[in-house]
C-alpha positions in Angstrom: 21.6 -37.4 -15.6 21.9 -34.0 -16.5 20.9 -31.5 -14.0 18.4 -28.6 -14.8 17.4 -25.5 -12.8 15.0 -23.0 -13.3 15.0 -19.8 -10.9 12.0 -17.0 -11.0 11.5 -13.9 -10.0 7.9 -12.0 -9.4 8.5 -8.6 -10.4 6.3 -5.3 -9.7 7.6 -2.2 -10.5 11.4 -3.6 -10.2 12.9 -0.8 -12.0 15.7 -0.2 -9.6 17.1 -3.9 -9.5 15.6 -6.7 -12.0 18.6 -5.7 -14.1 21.3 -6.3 -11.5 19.3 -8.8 -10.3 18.8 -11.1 -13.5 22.3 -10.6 -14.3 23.7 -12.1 -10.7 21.5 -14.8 -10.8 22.8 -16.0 -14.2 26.3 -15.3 -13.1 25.4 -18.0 -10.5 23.8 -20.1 -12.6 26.6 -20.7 -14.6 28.6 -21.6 -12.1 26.2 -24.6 -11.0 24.6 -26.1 -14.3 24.6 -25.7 -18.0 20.9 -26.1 -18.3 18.8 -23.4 -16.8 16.8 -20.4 -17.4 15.5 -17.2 -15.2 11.9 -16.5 -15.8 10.7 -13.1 -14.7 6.9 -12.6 -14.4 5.5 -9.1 -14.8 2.5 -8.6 -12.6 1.5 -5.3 -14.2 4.8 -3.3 -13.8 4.1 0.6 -14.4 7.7 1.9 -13.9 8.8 0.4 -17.1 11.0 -2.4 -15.4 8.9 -4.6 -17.6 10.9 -2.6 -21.0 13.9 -4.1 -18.8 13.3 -7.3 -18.4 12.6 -7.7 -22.1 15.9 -6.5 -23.3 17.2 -8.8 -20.6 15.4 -11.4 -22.5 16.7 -10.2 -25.9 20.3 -10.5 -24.7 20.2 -13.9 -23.1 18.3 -16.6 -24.2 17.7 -18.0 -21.2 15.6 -15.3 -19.9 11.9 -15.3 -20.5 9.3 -12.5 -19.5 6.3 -13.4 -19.0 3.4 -11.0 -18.6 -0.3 -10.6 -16.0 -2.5 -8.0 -17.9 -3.3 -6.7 -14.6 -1.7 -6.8 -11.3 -2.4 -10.4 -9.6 -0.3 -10.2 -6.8 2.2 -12.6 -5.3 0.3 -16.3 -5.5 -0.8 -15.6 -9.2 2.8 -15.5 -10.4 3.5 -18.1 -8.5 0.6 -20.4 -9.9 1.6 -18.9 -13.1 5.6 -19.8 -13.1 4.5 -23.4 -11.8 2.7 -23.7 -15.2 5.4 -21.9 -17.2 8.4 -23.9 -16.3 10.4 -26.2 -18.3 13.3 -27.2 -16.0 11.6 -29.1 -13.6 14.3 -30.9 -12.0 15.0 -28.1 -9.1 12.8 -25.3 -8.8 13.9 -22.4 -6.0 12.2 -19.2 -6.6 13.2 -15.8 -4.6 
């Protein structure tokens, strides 16, 4: 069985560290399993970490952005990820 993991990160205005962030998560990642992806949801960013996390997503295929129109707070990108993911086997979310 091949082993899957998905790992998320809820991010408002996370200018300063999604990038350093994202990238040491997928150094760990690599270390673990060959399947896996990093989804970042965007509760309404205004510092233009959002501009970030979508050239993160441009130069690894493994990272998806996905966006609230509005800030929704913690337990809406939550509910959101849980809808989102598509490596279900092991879910841990920081």
């Amino acid at each position: 069985m091949k082993t899957s993991l998905s790992i998320f990160f809820p991010m408002y205005n996370e200018r300063e560290t999604v990038e350093r962030v994202v990238d040491k998560a997928i150094q760990v990642l690599k270390t673990l399993v060959d399947d896996y992806e990093v989804v970042i949801v965007d509760d309404a960013s205004r510092d233009g970490s959002g501009q970030i996390a979508d050239e993160l997503a441009r130069q690894s295929p493994q990272v998806r952005v996905v966006r609230h129109p509005r800030n929704l707070g913690y337990g809406a990108a939550l509910r959101t990820v849980f809808r989102i993911l598509q490596r279900v086997d092991l879910l841990h979310g920081l």
